[in-house]
C-alpha positions in Angstrom: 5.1 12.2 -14.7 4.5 15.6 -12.7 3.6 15.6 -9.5 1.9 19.3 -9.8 -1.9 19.0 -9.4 -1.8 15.5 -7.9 -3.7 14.1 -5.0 -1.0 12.9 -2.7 -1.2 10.5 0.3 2.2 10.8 2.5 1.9 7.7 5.6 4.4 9.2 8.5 3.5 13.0 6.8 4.8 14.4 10.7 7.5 12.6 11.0 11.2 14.1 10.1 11.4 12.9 5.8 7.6 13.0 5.6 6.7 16.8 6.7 10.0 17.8 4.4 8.3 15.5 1.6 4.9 17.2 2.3 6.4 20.7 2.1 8.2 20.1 -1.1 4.9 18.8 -2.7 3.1 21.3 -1.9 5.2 23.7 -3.3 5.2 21.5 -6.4 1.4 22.3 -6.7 0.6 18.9 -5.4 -3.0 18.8 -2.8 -1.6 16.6 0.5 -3.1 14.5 3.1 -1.1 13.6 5.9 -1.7 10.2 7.2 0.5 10.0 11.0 -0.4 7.9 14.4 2.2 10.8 15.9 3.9 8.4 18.0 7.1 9.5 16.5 5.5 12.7 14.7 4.7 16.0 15.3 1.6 17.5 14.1 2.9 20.8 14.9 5.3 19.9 11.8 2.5 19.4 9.1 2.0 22.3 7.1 -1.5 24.2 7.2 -2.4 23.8 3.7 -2.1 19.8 4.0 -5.3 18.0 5.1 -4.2 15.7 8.2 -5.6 12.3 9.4 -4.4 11.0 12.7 -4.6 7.1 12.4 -2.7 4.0 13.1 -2.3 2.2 10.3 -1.7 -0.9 11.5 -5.7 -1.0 11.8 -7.4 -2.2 9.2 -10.1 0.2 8.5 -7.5 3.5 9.2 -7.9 4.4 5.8 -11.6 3.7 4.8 -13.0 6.6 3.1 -9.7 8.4 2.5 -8.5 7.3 -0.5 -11.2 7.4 -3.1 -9.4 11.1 -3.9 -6.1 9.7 -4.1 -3.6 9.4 -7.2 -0.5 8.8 -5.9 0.9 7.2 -2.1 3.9 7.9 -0.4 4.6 5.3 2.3 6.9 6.5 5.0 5.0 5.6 8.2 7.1 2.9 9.6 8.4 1.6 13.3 12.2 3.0 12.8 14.5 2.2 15.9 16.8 -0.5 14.6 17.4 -1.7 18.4 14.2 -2.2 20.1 13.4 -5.0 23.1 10.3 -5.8 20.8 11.6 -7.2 17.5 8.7 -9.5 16.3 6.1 -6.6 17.0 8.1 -4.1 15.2 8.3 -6.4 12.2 4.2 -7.5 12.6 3.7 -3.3 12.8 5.9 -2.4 9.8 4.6 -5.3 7.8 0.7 -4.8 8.8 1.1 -1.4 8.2 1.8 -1.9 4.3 -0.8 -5.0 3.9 -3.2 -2.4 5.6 -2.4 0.4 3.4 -2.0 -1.7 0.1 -5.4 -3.3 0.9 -7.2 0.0 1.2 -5.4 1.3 -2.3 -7.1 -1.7 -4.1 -10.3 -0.9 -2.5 -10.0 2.6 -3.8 -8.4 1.6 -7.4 -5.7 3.8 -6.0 -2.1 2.1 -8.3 1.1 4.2 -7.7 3.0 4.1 -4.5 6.4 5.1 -3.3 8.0 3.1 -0.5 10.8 4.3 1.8 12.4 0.9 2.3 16.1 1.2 3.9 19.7 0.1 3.2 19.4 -2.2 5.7 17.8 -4.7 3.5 21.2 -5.8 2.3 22.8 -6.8 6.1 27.0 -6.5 6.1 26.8 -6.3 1.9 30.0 -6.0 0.4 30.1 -2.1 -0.8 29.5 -0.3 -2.6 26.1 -2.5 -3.2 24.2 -2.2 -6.0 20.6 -2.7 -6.2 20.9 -6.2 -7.3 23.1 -7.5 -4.7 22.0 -11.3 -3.4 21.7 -12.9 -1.1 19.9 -9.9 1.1 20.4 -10.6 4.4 19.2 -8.1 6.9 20.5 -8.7 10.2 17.6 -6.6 12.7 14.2 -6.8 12.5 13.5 -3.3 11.2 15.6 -4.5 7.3 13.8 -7.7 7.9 10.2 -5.5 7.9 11.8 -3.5 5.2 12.3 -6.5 3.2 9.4 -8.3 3.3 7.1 -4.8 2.5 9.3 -5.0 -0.5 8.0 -8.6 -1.3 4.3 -7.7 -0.5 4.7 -4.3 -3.1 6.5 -6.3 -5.9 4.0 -9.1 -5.4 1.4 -6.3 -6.2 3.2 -4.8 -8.8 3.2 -8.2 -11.1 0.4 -9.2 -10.3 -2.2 -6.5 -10.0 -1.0 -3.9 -12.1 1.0 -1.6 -9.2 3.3 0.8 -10.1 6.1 1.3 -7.4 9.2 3.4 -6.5 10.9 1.5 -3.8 13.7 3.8 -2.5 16.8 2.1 -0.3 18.0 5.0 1.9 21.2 5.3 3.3 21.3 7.6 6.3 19.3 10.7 6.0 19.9 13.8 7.8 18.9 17.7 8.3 16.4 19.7 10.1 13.9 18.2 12.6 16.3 14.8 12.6 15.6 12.8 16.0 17.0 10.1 18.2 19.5 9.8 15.6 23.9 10.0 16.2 24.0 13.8 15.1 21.0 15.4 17.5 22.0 12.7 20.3 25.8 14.5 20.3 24.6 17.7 20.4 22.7 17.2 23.7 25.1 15.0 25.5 27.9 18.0 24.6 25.7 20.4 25.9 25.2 18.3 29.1 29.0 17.5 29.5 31.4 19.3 27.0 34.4 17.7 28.8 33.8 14.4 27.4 31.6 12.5 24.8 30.8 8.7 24.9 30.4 6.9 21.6 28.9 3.9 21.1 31.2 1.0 19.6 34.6 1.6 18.7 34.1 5.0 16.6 35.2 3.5 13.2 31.8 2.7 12.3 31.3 4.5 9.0 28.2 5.1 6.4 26.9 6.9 4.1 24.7 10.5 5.1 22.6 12.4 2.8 21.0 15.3 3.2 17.3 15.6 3.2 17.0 18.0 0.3 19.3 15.6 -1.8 16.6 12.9 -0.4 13.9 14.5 -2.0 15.5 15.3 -4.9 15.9 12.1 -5.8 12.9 10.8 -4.5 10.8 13.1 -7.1 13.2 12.4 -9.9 12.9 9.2 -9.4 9.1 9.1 -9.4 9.0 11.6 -12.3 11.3 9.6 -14.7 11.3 5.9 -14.3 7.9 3.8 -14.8 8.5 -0.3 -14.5 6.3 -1.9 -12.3 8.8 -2.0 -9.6 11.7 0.6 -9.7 13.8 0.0 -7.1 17.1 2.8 -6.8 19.8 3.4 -3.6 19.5 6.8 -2.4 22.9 7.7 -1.0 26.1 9.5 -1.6 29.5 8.3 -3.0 31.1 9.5 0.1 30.7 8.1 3.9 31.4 9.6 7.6 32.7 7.6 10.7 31.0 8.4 14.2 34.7 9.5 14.6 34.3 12.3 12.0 30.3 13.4 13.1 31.7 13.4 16.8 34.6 16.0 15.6 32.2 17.8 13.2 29.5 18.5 16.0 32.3 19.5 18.6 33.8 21.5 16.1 30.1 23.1 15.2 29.7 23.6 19.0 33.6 25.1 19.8 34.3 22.4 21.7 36.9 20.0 22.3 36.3 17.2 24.4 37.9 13.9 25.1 36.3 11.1 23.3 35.3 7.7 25.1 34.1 4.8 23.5 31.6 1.7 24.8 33.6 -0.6 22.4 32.8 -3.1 20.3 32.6 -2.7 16.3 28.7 -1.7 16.1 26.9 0.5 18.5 24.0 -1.8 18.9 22.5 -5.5 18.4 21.7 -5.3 14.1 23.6 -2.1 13.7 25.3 -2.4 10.4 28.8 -1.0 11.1 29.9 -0.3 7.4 27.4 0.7 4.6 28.3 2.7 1.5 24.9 2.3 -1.5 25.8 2.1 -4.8 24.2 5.1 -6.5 25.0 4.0 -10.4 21.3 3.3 -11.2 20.6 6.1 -10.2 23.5 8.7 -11.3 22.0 6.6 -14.9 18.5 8.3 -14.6 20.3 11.7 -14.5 20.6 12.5 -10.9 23.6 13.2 -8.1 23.5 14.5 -4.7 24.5 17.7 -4.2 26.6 17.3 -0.7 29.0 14.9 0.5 28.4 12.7 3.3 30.4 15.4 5.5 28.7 18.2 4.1 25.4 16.7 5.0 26.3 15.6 8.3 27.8 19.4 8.8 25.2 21.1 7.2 22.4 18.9 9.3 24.4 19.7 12.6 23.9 23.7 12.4 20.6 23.0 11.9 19.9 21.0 14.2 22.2 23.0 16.9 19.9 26.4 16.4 16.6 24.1 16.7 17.5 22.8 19.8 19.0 25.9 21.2 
C-alpha cells in the first residue's frame, strides 16, 4: 500500500514523533490533518501545508465532521509521562481518547489505523522480547493505557473489519525530543557543569532509536503487512545505560563532570529499568534500523544541543 495521495489523520500531529510523522507524509505526497489538544504540542511545529484541528480528544464529539475525508489514521495523541501523581486519569484519558477516536472512524466508515502503543506493555519482560511474549504485565499506568487501547483496536479489528498497525516502541529519540533523559541532561549541564545527578543507580539500560529509523519503519510496516492486527517492536538490537547518555551528552557538551546518583535501580515508580525489543518480526518484513542505540542517542544529543542553544 502507498501512502502517496492518501488522506491522512495524525492524533498528537504537534507533538515530537507526530510533526516528524506529518513531515515525512507529506513529502510522500500524502494530504495531512493534524489532530493535537497542544498540551504537550507545539503548533508552531505543524507544517503549513497540513490542515490542523486543535481538539481534545478525549471529548466525544472532537472529531465530528472531520473524518468523512479520511483513509488512513495515525494515533499518536496520548498522556505520555510514565510517573504522574494522577495514574487512574491518565489511563481513563489514554483509553477515552482511542474509544473516542475509534467511535468517530466507524461513524465515518474510516477502517485503517496505526497505533503508537509502547514497550511498556510487556513490564520487566525477559529480553530480548518478542512480540508474543505472555503474560504482559505492565507495571505504570501509562503500559497499562497502552495495553488496553491495544485490546479495544484488536477487538475492532476481528470483529468489524479494522485494519491495524500496532507499533511497540522502544525509546525514541532526535530533534524536538522533550522532558525526556537526553534534553533534561543537557540543561542541568548547562546549569551546573561541575556535577550531574542521575536518577537511580545509572545502570539502567534500554534500547534508543532514532526518529528517522522510527518512521522508517513505521511506513514499511504500514506499506507491507496487511492482517487485521499487525503488531511489530520498533527498536534496535543495541541498548544504552543512563551511564553511557550521561558520558555521551558531557562528551557532546566538552564537559567532564562528576556524576551523582539518587539511587535505587529505576529512576521512578513504573520505570522499567532494563528493556531491549525483539526486532525479528520485523528484520522478517525486510527492514533494520540504520543507527545503534548510541548513535541515536549521540546523533539526537547534537540536535538537541543546537535547538536549545
Amino acid at each position: 500500500m502507498s501512502l502517496s495521495d492518501r488522506n491522512v489523520l495524525v492524533t498528537g500531529g504537534a507533538g515530537f514523533i507526530g510533526s516528524h510523522l506529518t513531515e515525512r507524509l507529506l513529502a510522500d505526497g500524502a494530504s495531512v490533518t493534524v489532530v493535537d489538544d497542544l498540551s504537550n504540542g507545539d503548533r508552531d511545529r505543524v507544517p503549513d501545508a497540513a490542515e490542523f484541528l486543535e481538539a481534545d480528544l478525549t471529548e466525544p464529539d472532537a472529531l465530528e465532521g472531520h473524518l468523512e475525508e479520511i483513509d488512513l489514521v495515525f494515533h499518536l495523541a496520548a498522556s505520555k509521562h510514565v510517573d504522574t501523581d494522577r495514574p487512574h486519569g491518565q489511563f481513563d484519558d489514554n483509553t477515552q481518547m482511542t474509544r473516542n477516536l475509534l467511535e468517530a472512524m466507524a461513524d465515518a466508515g474510516v477502517t485503517e489505523i496505526a497505533y503508537t502503543s509502547s514497550s511498556t506493555v510487556y513490564g520487566e519482560a525477559p529480553r530480548p522480547t518478542p512480540e508474543d511474549y505472555a503474560p504482559l504485565e505492565p507495571i505504570s499506568a501509562y503500559g497499562a493505557s497502552k495495553l488496553a487501547d491495544e485490546g479495544l483496536l484488536s477487538a475492532r479489528a476481528h470483529s468489524h473489519d479494522l485494519t491495524v498497525w500496532n507499533f511497540r516502541f522502544a525509546n525514541v529519540v532526535g530533534p524536538r525530543l522533550r522532558g525526556a533523559v537526553i534534553p533534561d541532561f543537557i540543561e542541568k549541564l548547562r546549569d551546573d557543569p561541575e556535577t550531574l545527578t542521575i536518577l537511580g543507580d545509572g545502570r539502567q539500560e534500554k534500547s534508543y532509536l532514532y526518529v528517522e529509523d522510527c518512521l522508517d519503519a513505521m511506513l514499511h510496516v504500514v506499506e507491507d503487512s496487511d492482517d487485521a492486527m499487525n503488531t511489530y517492536n520498533l527498536g534496535t538490537r543495541t541498548t544504552t545505560s543512563v551511564d553511557r547518555i550521561a558520558a555521551i551528552v558531557a562528551d557532546e557538551l566538552a564537559l567532564d563532570p562528576a556524576f551523582e546518583y539518587t539511587g535505587g535501580d529505576r529512576g521512578w515508580t513504573g520505570d522499567v529499568p532494563k528493556m531491549r525489543l525483539s526486532i525479528e518480526k520485523l528484520s522478517a518484513l525486510g527492514w533494520e534500523p540504520r543507527l545503534s542505540s548510541d548513535e541515536a542517542v549521540r546523533q539526537a544529543t547534537r540536535e538537541i544541543i543546537e535547538e536549545l542553544r
